[in-house]
Every structure is written in C-alpha cells, then in structure tokens.
C-alpha positions in Angstrom: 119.1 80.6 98.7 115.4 81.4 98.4 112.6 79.4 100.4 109.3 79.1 99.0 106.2 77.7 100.4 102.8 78.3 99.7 99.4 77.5 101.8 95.7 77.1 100.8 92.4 77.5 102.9 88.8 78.0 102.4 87.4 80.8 105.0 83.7 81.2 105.6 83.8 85.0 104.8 83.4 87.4 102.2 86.7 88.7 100.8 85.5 91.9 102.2 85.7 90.7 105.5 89.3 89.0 104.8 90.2 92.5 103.3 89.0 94.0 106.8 91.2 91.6 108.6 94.5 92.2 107.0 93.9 95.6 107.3 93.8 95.5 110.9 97.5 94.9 111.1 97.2 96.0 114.6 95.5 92.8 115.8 98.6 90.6 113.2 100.2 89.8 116.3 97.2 87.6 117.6 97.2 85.4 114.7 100.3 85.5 113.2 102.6 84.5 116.0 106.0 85.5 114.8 104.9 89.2 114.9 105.1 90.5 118.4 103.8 93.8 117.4 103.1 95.7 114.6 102.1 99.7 114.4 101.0 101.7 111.0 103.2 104.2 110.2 101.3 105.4 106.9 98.4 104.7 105.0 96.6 104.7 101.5 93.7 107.4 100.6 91.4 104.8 101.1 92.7 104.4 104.8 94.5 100.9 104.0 98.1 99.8 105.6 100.8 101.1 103.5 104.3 100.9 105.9 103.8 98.8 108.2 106.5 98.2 111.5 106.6 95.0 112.7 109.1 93.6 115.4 109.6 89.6 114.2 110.8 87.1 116.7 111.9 83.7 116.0 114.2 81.1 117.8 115.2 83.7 120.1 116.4 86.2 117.3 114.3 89.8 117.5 114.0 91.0 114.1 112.7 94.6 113.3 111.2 94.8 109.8 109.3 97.7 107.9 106.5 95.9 105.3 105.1 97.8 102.4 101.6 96.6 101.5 100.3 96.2 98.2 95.9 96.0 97.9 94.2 95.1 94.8 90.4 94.0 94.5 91.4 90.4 95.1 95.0 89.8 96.3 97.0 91.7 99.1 101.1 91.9 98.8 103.8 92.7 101.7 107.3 93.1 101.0 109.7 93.5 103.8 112.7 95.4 103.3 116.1 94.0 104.3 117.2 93.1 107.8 120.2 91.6 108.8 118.3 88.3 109.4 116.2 88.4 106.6 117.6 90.1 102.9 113.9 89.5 101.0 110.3 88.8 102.3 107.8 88.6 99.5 104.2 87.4 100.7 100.8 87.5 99.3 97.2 86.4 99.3 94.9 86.1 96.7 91.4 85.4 97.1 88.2 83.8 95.3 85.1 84.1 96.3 83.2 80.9 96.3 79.6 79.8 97.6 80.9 78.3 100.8 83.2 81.4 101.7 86.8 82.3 100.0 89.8 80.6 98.7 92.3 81.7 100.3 95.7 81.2 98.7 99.1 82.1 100.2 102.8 82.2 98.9 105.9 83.0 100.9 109.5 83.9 99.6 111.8 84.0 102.0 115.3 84.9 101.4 117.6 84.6 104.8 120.3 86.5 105.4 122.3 85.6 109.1 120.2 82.1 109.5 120.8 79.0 108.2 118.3 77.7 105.6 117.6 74.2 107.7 116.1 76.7 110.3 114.6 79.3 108.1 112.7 76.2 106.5 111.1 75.5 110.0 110.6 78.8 111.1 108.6 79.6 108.2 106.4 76.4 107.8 105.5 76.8 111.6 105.4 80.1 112.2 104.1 81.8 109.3 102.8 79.4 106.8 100.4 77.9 109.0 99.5 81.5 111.1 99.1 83.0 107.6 96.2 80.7 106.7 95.1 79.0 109.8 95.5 81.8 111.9 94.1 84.1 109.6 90.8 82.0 109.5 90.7 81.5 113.0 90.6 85.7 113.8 88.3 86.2 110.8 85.8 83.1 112.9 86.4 85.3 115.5 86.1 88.5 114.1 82.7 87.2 112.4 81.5 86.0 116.2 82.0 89.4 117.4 79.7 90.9 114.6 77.3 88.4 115.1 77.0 88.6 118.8 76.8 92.9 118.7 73.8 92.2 116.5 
C-alpha cells in the first residue's frame, strides 16, 4: 500500500534561489530532519545533484537510500531506489513564481516495505512533509540572511 501526501507553501525567494537550495543537498540534513547525512556521488554537466546518498533515520530504524534527482526549469524530482524499509520513494517540487515569492508545491509517494503503514503515515507527515516545505523555507530565510548580511 502506497501513501500519498502532498504540502503547499509560499517562500519569499526566487525559484532560482529554491533551485540553489535543493541543490545543496549537502546542507538536506539541516532542514529535512529525517536525513542524517547526505553526500553527492555524481552530478549533471550543469553541476546539479544527480545520485545522491543519503542515510534516513526514523523511529529508531537507520535506512541507507541512494536518490536519483530529476531538474527541470520549474519542478525538481527524487526517486529513491529500494531499501528493505522503504520499496518506492517518489518526491517532487514544482514551483511558480509569484509577486510575493514562489509557490511552492510538494507531493510524496511513499511505498513501505518492513513498516507498518499506521507508522509510515506518521513518519512521513512529521518528518518529511512538513521539513520538505517548512523546513525548506526556513533554510532558504536563512540562506537569503546570509546573502544579505555579506552584502
């Protein structure tokens, strides 16, 4: 059984800037708490994420993964291949550029493998529902203070 869930959020930034932040998977960790770490291990031409190793940990269960990332001019893709925990991870953004920042739109399938769904369900509205948009716009705040600050 599949779970879906889906998230909105407007971020004051360009989707350049939310691009940027994605991108630096490295830093995924500090907003989107179920990944512990997370390390490149090969990239686009255009220098963007392609494989991307993260290690997942949630309710006590440690979950190495390997995303594949998918960029377009307005949406970004991750697929996760399968673990024993977790047989199918499809997320993605897509974006809109507005006047008072971007639209921010986010979708999760989840597909568990060893866990039952009743904590799956939890896991994934906590953990990465909420860190996937609230988190997200909380670095890219952050990100933007930096920048602002060095000027």
């Amino acid at each position: 059984m599949a779970l879906h869930g889906s998230r909105e959020v407007v971020i004051e930034s360009s989707l350049e800037g939310i691009l940027d932040a994605l991108a630096d998977v490295a830093a995924m960790p500090s907003w989107l708490p179920v990944y512990k770490q997370a390390e490149v291990l090969d990239r686009y031409a255009d220098g963007r994420p392609h494989h991307v190793k993260v290690i997942a940990k949630f309710m006590g269960v440690v979950d190495p993964e390997v995303l594949e990332y998918h960029w377009g001019p307005n949406w970004v893709v991750w697929d996760a291949a399968s673990t024993p925990h977790v047989r199918a991870l499809h997320a993605e953004y897509t974006f809109e550029p507005r006047l008072d920042g971007t639209h921010v739109h986010f979708n999760l399938t989840l597909e568990q493998g060893g866990m039952r769904a009743a904590v799956v369900s939890k896991w994934a509205q906590k953990f990465v529902l909420d860190g996937a948009t609230d988190g997200l716009c909380n670095y890219v705040a952050a990100q933007k203070t930096i920048v602002d600050d060095a000027e």
